[in-house]
C-alpha positions, 0 to 999 in steps of 0.5 A, a space after each residue: 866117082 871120076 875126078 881129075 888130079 894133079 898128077 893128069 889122072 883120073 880117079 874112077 870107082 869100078 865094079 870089082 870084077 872090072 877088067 881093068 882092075 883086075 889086070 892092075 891087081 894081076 900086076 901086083 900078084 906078080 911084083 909081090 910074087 917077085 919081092 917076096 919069093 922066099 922071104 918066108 921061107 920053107 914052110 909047109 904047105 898047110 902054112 902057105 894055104 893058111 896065108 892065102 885064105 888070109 889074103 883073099 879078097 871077098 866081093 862082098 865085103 868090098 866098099 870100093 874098087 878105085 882105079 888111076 886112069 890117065 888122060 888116054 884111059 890107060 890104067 895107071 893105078 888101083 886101090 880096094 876099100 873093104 870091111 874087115 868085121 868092124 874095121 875098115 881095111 886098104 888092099 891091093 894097092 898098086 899103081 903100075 911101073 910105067 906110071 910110078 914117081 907121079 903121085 898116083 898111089 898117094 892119089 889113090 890112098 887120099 881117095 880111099 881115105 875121102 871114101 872111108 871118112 864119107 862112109 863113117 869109118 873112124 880109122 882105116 887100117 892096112 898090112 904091108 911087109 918089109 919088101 915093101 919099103 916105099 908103100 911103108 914111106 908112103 903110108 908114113 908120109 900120110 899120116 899111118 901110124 903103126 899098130 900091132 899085126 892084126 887078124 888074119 894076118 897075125 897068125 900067117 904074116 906076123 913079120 907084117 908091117 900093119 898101120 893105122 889112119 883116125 879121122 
């Protein structure tokens, strides 16, 4: 998959380990550490561990790893498709500070979604949170409807924000 888009960028589907996307996901590891550095409080150590394995990514249920690149192959954003049991799940969506305002997370959701239908799916489903309030309008704006916080982030993230795309 390489296609130009509207906001200058390209979208690329990468191996999962490409080092790009794994600097684009190391930059959302520390926004997020940042957004939402005690939101959850002072919890035991068991509980932050339990959260943790819930978040982790697993290679081998990855369907799809996209990345934005602009004209000058400057990495601009990234999303993950994956296979959560029977569902199919949007991760890791991140699209970088210099880059934000252009488009490109809605660029890259769009991409995701086209990714998922042409596999089969027939909803995609994704967990955000409260400090997050521009990926929830963003989701919102492209037609996610909210659904009821499901595993594994039920039991580790219940204040979550999970939505939910039929085809």
């Amino acid at each position: 998959m390489s296609e130009r888009t509207s906001t200058g960028s390209r979208i690329l589907e990468v191996a999962w380990d490409d080092p790009r996307a794994a600097a684009l996901r190391d930059e959302l590891d520390a926004d997020l550490g940042a957004r939402y550095d005690g939101f959850h409080g002072d919890e035991p150590a068991e509980r932050k561990a339990a959260r943790s394995r819930a978040l982790a990514m697993h290679p081998d249920e990855i369907v799809a790893t996209l990345i934005a690149v602009d004209a000058d192959g400057t990495p601009t954003g990234h999303v993950i498709l994956r296979r959560l049991g029977e569902e199919w799940e949007i991760k890791r969506l991140v699209v970088t500070a210099a880059a934000r305002g252009r488009g490109i997370a809605r660029t890259l959701m769009t991409a995701a979604l086209d990714r998922a239908r042409a596999g089969g799916a027939d909803r995609v489903i994704l967990q955000t949170g409260i400090p997050q309030p521009e990926s929830v309008a963003l989701y919102e704006s492209l037609g996610f409807t909210r659904i009821p916080v499901y595993e594994p982030y039920a039991e580790t993230m219940p204040r979550s924000i999970c939505f939910a795309y039929a085809f």
